[in-house]
C-alpha positions in Angstrom: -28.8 44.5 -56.0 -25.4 43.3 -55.1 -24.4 44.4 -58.5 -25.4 48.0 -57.7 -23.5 47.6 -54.2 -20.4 47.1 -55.6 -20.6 49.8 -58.1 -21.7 52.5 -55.7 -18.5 51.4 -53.5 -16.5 51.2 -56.1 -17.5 55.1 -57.5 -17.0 56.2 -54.0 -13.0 54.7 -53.1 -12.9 56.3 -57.2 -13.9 59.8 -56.3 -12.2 59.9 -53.0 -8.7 58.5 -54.8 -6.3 60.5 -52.1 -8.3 59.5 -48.8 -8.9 55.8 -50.2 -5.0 55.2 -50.9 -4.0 56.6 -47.2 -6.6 54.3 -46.0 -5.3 51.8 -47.4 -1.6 52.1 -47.0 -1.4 50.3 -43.4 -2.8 47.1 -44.9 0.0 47.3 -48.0 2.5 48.5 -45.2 1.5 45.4 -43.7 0.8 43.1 -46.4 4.2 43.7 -48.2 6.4 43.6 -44.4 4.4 39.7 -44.4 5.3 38.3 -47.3 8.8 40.1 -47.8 9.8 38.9 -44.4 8.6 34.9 -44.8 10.0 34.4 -48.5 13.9 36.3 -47.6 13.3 33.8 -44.2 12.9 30.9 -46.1 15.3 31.0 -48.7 17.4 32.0 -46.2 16.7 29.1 -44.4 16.5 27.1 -47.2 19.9 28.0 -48.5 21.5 27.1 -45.2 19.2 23.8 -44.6 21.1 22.6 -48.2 25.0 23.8 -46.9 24.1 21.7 -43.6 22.4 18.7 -45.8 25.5 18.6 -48.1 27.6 18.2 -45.3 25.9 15.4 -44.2 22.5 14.0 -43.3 22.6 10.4 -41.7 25.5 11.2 -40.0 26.9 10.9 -36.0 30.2 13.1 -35.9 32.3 12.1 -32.8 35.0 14.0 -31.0 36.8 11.6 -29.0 39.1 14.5 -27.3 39.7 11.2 -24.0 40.8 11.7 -20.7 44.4 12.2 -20.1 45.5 8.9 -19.8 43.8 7.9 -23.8 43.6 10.5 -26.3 41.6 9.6 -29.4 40.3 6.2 -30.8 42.8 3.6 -32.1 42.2 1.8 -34.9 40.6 -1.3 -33.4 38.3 1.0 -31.4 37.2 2.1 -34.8 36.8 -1.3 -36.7 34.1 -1.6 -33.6 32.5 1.8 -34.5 32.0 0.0 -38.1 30.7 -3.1 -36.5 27.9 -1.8 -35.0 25.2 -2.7 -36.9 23.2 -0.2 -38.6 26.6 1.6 -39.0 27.3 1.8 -43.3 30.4 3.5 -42.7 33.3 5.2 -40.4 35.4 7.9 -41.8 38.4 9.1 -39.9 39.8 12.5 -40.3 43.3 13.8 -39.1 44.1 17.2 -40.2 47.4 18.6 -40.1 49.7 21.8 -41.7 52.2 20.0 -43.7 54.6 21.7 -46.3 53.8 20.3 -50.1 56.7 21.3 -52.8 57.8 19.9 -55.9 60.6 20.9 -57.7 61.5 24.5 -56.5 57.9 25.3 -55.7 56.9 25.4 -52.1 54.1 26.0 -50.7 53.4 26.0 -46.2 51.0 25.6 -44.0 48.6 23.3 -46.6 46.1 21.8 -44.9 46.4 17.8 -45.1 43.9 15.8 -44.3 43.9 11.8 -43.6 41.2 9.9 -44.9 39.7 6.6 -45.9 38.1 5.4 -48.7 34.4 5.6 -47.1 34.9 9.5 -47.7 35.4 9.2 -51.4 32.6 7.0 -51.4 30.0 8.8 -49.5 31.1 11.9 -51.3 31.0 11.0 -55.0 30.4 14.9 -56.3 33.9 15.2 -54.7 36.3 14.3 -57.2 36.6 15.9 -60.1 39.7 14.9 -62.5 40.9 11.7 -61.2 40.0 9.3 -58.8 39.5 9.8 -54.9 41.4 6.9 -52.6 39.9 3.6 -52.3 40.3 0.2 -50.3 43.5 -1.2 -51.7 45.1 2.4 -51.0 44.4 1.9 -47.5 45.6 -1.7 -47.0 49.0 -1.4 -49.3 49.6 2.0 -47.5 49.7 3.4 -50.9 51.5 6.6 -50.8 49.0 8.7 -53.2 47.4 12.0 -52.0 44.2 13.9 -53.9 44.4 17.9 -54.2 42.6 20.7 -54.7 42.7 23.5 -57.5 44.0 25.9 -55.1 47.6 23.6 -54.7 47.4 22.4 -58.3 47.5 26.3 -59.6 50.5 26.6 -56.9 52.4 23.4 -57.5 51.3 22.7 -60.9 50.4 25.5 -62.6 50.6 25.1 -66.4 50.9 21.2 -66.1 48.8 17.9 -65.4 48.8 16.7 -61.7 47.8 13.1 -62.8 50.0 10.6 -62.3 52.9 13.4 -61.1 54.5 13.3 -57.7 54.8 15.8 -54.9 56.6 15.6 -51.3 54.6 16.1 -48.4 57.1 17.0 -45.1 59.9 15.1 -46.8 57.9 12.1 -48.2 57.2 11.5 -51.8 53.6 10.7 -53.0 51.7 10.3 -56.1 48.9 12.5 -56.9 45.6 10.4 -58.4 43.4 13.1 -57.7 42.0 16.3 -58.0 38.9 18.0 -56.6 36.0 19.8 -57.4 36.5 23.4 -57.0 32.8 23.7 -55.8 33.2 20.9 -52.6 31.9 22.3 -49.8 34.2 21.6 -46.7 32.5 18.8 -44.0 31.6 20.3 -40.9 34.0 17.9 -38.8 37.3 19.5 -41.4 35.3 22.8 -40.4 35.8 22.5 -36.4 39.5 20.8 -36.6 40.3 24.0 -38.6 39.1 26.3 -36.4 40.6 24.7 -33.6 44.0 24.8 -35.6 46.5 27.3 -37.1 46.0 29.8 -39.8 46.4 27.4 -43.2 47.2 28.3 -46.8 44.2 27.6 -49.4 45.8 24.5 -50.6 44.8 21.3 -49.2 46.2 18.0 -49.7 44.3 14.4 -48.6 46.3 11.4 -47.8 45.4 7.8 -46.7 44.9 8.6 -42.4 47.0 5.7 -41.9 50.0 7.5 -43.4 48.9 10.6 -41.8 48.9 9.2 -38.3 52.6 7.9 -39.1 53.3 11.4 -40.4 52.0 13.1 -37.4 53.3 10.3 -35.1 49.8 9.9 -34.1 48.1 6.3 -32.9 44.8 7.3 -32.3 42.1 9.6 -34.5 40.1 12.3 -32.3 37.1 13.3 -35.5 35.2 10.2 -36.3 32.1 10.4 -39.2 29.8 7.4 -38.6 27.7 7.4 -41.6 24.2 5.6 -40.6 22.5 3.7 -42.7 18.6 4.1 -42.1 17.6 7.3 -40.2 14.8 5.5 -38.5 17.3 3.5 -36.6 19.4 6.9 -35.4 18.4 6.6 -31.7 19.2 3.0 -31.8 22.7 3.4 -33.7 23.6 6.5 -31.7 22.9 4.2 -28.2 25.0 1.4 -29.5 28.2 4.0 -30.5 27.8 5.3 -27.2 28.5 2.3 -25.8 31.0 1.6 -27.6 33.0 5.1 -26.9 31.9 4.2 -23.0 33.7 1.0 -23.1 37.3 2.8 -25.0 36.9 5.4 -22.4 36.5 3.2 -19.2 33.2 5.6 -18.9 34.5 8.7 -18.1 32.4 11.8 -18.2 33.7 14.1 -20.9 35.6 12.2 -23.4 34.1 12.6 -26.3 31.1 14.5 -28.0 28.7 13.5 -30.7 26.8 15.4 -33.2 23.9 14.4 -34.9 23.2 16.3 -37.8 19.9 15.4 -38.4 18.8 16.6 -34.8 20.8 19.4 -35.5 18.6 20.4 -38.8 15.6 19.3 -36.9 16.2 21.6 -33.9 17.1 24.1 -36.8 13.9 23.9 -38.6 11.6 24.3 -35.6 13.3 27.4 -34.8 13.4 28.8 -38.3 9.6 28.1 -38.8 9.4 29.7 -34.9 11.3 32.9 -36.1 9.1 32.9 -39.1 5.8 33.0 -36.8 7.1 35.6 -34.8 7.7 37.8 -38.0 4.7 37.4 -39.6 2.9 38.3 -36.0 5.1 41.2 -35.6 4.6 42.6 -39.3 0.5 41.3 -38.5 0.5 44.9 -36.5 0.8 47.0 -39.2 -2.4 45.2 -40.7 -4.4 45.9 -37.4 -3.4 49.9 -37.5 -4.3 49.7 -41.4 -7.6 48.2 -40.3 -8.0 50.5 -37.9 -7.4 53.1 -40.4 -9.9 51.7 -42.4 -12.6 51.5 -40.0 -12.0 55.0 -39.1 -12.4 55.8 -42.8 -15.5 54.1 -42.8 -17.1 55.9 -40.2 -16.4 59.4 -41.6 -18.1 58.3 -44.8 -21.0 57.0 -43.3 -21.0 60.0 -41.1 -20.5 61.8 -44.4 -23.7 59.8 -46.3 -26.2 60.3 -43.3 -28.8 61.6 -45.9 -27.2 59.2 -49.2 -28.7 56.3 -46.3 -31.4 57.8 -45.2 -32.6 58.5 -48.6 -32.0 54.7 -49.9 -34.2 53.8 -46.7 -36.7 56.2 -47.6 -36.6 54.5 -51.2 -37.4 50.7 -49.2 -33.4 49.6 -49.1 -33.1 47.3 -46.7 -30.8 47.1 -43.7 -28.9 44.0 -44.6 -28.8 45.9 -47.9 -26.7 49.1 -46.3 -24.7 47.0 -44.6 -23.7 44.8 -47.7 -22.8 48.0 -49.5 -20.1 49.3 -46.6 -18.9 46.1 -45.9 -18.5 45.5 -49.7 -16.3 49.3 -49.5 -14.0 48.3 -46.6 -13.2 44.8 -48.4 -12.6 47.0 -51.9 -10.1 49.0 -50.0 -8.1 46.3 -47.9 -8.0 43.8 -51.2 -7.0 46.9 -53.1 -3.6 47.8 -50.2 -3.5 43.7 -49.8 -2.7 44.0 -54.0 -0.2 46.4 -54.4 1.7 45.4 -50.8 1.9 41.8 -52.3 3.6 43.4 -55.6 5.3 45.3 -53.4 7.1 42.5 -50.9 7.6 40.1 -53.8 9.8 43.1 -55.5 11.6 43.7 -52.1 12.2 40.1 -51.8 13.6 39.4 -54.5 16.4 42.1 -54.8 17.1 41.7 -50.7 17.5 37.6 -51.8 19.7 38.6 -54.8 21.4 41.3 -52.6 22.5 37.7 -50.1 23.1 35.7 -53.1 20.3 33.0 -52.5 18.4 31.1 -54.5 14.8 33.0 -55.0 11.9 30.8 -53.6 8.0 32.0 -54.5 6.6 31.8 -50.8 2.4 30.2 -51.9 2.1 30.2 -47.7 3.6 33.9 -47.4 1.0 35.6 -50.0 -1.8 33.5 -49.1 -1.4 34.8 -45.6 -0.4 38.0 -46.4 -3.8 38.8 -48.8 -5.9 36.7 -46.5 -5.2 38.6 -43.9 -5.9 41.9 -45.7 -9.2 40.3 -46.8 -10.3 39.8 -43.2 -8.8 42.9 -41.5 -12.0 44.6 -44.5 -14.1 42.1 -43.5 -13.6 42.3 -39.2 -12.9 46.4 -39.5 -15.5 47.4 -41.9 -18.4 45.6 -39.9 -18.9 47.5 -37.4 -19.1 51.1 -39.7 -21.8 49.1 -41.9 -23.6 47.8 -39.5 -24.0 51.4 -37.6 -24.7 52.6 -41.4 -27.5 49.6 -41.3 -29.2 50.7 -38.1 -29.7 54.4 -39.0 -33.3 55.7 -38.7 -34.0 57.1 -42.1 -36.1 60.2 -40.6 -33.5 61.3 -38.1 -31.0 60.6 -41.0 -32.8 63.0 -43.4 -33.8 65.7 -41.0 -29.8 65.5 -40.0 -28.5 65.4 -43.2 
């Protein structure tokens, strides 16, 4: 019998092709708005997640802008930074506009950046012809610098930076270094450059020591702290405070912290709270289509008073009936739940492609998307089969 009740719904969505698929378009309306929404969300969010994780997890950025007595942390304040334990590193950065030339090439505004060797290490992708600056540059004051393509194509362009030298505001140094093309900017060279002047594409990084005798600086305001074990970030984060308190005399509103990793946890909630809020607002086009479809359903039991009443007649049951509806109204939302899932895959992939993100399969987005279109027939089409169910089949004959 259930064999016959899905063929007899079947023949009918067949012979009523026009009504069936404007039936049905609310739930693909719906169905393709779910899942096109949650997969362009999350490799959205995805995407964004990775340019915030390669500019680094496990890590407490401080601004130490002082009071105006102290500026900045000198460099015993941040040998204590690195002896707090759970601490695995410190990188400084001073950034600066410095003119770079060699020969009669000359190139202003670069962006020069001091730095340690904890950078290099931490960053080992950086580097990519070369070395970066390590531990004996920093205590023999080495004069050597690291560059980027941008400066070599300006200051060296048909020759081998290696092992060549530059000057940098008047001084001589030797370049060891070049970088990756592809390495993303941290987010603590981010802020210092938008707080600064309008800088060329080139970029030069120098031992921060030098730089702070360049820039006739004695203290650094943009600290890294690089933590070892995220499970001890509250602890390490109280202990820097304290620290910071102590070079500041506790003073309210000398320096800042960031933690990145409650920053991409405070990110995350609200991406997944955005993607709720989609998927309930694109959820409404599934109730109109299952309103449509319930609607649907009552014209064509309206329409098969006499088909019903006949199959009573004939000793169908009532749970029978009812089977046969219900069985129609789940045909017709799996059938718009189908082609809107084809439907939002295609549109999310050429909207991703469109932003130039990696595309992401979303399991969550098309399970929710076609099991809510399975339920909206199930919920919607009750109600029709279950009127269909109770007719009497002699006032359904002598109405027919």
């Amino acid at each position: 019998m259930l064999r016959e009740n899905i063929k007899m719904s079947w023949q009918n969505i067949i012979h009523n092709r026009m009504r069936s698929f404007l039936t049905a378009l609310g739930i693909v309306i719906g169905v393709m708005a779910i899942i096109s929404l949650i997969t362009i969300v999350n490799a959205a969010t995805d995407d964004m997640m990775s340019q915030f994780t390669e500019l680094g997890a496990n890590k407490l950025i401080i601004t130490a802008m002082g009071t105006p007595l102290k500026r900045g942390l000198t460099a015993n304040e941040i040998s204590n930074l690195q002896a707090v334990e759970g601490v695995r590193g410190v990188s400084p950065n001073l950034s600066f506009n410095a003119n770079v030339a060699k020969d009669l090439k000359l190139e202003e505004n670069v962006t020069a950046e001091g730095r340690n060797e904890v950078h290099f290490r931490e960053n080992p992708n950086l580097i990519a012809r070369g070395r970066g600056l390590n531990i004996l540059d920093m205590e023999g004051r080495n004069r050597v610098c690291v560059i980027n393509p941008a400066l070599q194509e300006i200051i060296f362009p048909s020759q081998d930076p290696l092992g060549q030298t530059l000057r940098i505001n008047g001084q001589t140094f030797t370049v060891v270094g070049v970088t990756d093309k592809n390495a993303a900017t941290d987010l603590a060279t981010s802020m210092q450059m938008a707080r600064g002047s309008k800088s060329s594409d080139g970029k030069v990084i120098i031992p921060y020591q030098t730089a702070m005798s360049m820039t006739g600086a004695n203290s650094v305001v943009s600290i890294e702290v690089l933590v070892g074990d995220t499970d001890n970030m509250d602890k390490v984060t109280a202990d820097v405070e304290q620290v910071l308190n102590e070079a500041f005399n506790y003073k309210d509103d000398s320096y800042s912290i960031l933690n990145l990793d409650s920053l991409l946890n405070m990110m995350n909630t609200m991406m997944n709270m955005m993607t709720v809020m989609l998927a309930g607002i694109a959820s409404i086009a599934l109730l109109v289509g299952g309103i449509g479809i319930m609607n649907m359903m009552l014209v064509s039991v309206a329409e098969r008073t006499a088909e019903i009443g006949l199959r009573k007649a004939l000793g169908a049951e009532p749970s029978q009936i009812q089977a046969q509806f219900l069985i129609e109204s789940i045909f017709l939302s799996l059938l718009g739940g189908l082609i809107g899932m084809a439907l939002g895959l295609v549109a999310s992939f050429v909207v991703i492609r469109l932003l130039d993100v990696n595309f992401v399969l979303s399991i969550q987005a098309i399970i929710l998307g076609f099991g809510f279109s399975a339920g909206v027939g199930m919920v919607f089409g009750w109600a029709p089969a279950r009127r269909a169910s109770r007719l009497n089949p002699i006032d359904a004959l002598r109405n027919a």
